[in-house]
N, C-alpha and C positions, 0 to 999 in steps of 0.2 A: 432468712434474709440478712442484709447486714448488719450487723449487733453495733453499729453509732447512731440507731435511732437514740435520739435523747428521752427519758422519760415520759416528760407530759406528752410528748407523741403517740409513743406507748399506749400512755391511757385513752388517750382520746378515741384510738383503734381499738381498743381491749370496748373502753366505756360502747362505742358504735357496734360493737358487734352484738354485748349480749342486750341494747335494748330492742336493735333491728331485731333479735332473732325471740324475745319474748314480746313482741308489738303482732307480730306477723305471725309466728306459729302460734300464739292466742287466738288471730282473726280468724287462721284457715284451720288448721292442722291438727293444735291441743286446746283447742276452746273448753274451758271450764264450765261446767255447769249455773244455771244464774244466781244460783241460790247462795253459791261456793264465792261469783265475782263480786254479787251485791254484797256478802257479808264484809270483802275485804276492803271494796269500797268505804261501806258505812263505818266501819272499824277505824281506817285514816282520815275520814272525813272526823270523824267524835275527836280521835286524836291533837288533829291540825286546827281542825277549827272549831272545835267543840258545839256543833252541831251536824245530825243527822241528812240523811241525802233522804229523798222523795223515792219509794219503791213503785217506780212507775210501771214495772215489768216489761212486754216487749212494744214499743211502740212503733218501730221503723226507723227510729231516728239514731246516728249516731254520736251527736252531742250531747246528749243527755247529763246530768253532775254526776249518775256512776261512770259513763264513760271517761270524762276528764281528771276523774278521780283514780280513777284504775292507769291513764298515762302517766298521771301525776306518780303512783307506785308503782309501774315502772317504771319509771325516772330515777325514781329515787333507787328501788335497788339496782338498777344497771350502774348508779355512781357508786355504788357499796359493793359491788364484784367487779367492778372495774379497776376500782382503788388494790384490791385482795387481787386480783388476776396480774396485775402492773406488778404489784410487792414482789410475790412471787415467781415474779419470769427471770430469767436470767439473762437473756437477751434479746434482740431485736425481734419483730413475728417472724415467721417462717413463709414462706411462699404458700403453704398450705394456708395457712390461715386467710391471707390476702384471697386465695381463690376460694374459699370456702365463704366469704361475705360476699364478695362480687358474684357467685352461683347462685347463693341465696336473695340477694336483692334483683337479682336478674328473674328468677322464678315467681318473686311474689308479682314485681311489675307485669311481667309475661299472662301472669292470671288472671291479673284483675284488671288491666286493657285491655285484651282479648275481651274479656267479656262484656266490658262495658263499650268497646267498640261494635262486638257482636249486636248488642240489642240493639244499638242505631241502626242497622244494617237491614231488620225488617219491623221498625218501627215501634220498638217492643218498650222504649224506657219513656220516649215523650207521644208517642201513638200521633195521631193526625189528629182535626180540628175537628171539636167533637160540637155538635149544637151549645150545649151548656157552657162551654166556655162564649163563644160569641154572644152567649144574653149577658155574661159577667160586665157588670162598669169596671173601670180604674177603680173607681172607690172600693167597691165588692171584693177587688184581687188582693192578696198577696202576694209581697215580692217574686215569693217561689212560684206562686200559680202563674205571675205574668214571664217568668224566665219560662214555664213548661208551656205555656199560650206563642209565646214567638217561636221558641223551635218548634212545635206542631205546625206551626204555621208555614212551615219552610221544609218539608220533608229533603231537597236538596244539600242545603244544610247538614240538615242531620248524618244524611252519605259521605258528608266532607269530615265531619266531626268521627264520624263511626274510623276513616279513611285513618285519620289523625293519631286513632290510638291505636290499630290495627296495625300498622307498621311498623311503629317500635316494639312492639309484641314480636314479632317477625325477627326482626334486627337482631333483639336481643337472644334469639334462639340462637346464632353464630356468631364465637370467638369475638372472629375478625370483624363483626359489625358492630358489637357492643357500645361503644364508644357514639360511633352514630345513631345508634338506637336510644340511648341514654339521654343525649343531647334532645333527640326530639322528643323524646315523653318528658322529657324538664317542661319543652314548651308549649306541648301540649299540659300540662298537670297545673302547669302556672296557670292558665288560660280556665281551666276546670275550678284552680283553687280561688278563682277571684270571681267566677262567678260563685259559687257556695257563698265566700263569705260577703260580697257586696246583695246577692238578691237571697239572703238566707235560707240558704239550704241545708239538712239539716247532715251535711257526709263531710263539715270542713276539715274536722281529724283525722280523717281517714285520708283526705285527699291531700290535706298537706302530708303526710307520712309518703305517700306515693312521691310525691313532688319530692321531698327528702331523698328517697331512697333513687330517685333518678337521680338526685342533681350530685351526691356520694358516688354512684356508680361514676357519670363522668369525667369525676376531680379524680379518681384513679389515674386516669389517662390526661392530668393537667400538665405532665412536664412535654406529650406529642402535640398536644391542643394551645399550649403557649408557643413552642419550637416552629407551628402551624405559622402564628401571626406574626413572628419576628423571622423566620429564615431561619433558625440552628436549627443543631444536628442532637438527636437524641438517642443514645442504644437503642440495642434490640430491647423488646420486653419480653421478661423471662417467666415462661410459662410450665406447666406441669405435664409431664409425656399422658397421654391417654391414649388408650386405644382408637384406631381409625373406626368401631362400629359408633362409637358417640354423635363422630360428625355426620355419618350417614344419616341415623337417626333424627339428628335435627334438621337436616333437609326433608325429609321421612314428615316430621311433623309439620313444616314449612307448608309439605305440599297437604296435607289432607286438612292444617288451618284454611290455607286460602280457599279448598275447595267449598270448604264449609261457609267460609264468607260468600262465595260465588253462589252455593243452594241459599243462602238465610237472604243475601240480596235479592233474587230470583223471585223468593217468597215474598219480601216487601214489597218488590214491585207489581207483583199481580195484585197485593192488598189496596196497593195505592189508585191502581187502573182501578177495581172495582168501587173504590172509594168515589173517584174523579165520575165515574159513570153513573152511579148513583145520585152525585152531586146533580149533573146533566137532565137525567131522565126521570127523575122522582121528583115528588114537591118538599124534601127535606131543605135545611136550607142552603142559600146560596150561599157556601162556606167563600169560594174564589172573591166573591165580593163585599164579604160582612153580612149580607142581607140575609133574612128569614121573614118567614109569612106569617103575617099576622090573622088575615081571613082573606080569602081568597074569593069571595063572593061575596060583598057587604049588604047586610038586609035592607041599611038604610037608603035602598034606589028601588 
């Protein structure tokens, strides 16, 4: 690309790529063994703050003090091969580079909306309104149990939310949608990241990273998206020749994503109709109105 980027530009691109690409290819791809993450954890924790983290092992959660500790050392070395990658460059990135973050941040989003759009689809992350939740009080809930209480409570909902991330998963399979695919998992991710950290959930790191990595893909495309709100005129965007099987292919994927949305929706909704029937013709309880049976025949008459 053009070699008048100024420096700290440089880095900032240099510093975003290699932490995007050791956050992500840690989560999915090259996961380290726990023993290998906990030690590096425990190692910068004694360092930084000369105490120990808690070897909780696997609990579910991904706030944990090794998690934030292990971002924390990525942080830090993506600033230490970002500094060493800027020194050493001679000039502006290359267009190769630019498409090799934007592929990458486009694949991780693509995975992990898909999927978590996937489970709403047949009710697989917040399930439906089970007895046990309706005996819970307010007092009894936790933040998290009453954000997993109201969306069960709303399987509709939940096909809107499933809807929400499933699309930008889609978008971002093609070129030419990227940009609108991007924009909407920003606002879907925002939406995800503020429920996490207002009803404590425990995936805020993980879902700010997503939020991140959408809201970097769309500033790519900040000088057509400004040009959009004022009226100017913006070149073409210069892109890398590929072969025509790529795009086939993501059409290719397009279509047997959505199908699969179509069979996993299919499935949800027979779960739900048998739910709802159940609800109707059984003495479980009346989930539609809060109510449950206490004794259905009292001794005392």
């Amino acid at each position: 690309m053009a070699p008048s980027w100024p420096r700290w530009r440089r880095f900032v691109l240099n510093f975003g790529t290699v932490y995007f690409a050791l956050y992500f290819l840690g989560q999915a791809l090259l996961p380290l063994p726990a023993s290998v993450t906990f030690w590096l954890a425990d190692t910068l924790s004694r360092g930084l703050f000369h105490q120990s983290i808690p070897n909780t092992g696997v609990t579910g959660s991904g706030d944990t003090a090794k998690d934030w500790t292990l971002a924390l050392l990525g942080l830090l070395s993506s600033l230490i091969l970002g500094v060493i990658w800027t020194v050493i460059q001679r000039r502006g990135p290359s267009v190769r580079q630019l498409s090799a973050l934007s592929v990458g941040l486009r694949a991780a989003l693509i995975c992990w909306l898909y999927s978590y759009g996937l489970a709403k689809f047949n009710f697989g992350q917040f399930g439906l309104l089970a007895p046990g939740q309706l005996s819970h009080t307010y007092g009894e809930s936790s933040p998290m149990f009453l954000l997993w209480t109201f969306m069960a409570s709303s399987p509709g909902y939940q096909l809107v939310a499933g809807f929400a991330e499933v699309l930008p998963a889609l978008l971002l399979l093609h070129r030419r949608t990227v940009t609108p695919g991007a924009l909407i998992a920003a606002v879907t991710m925002t939406n995800v990241f503020a429920l996490n950290m207002l009803y404590d959930v425990p995936v805020k790191l993980f879902s700010f990273h997503l939020l991140l990595a959408a809201t970097v893909l769309a500033a790519f495309d900040h000088a057509r998206l400004l040009a959009l709100v004022t009226g100017g005129a913006v070149p073409a965007q210069e892109w890398l020749p590929r072969p025509k099987w790529i795009g086939w292919a993501g059409w290719a994927v397009t279509v047997l994503g959505l199908s699969y949305v179509g069979l996993t929706a299919v499935h949800g909704l027979e779960t739900l109709r048998r739910d709802q029937v159940d609800t109707r013709v059984s003495p479980t309880p009346l989930k539609t109105r809060g109510f449950h049976w206490v004794n259905e025949y009292p001794y005392n008459r």
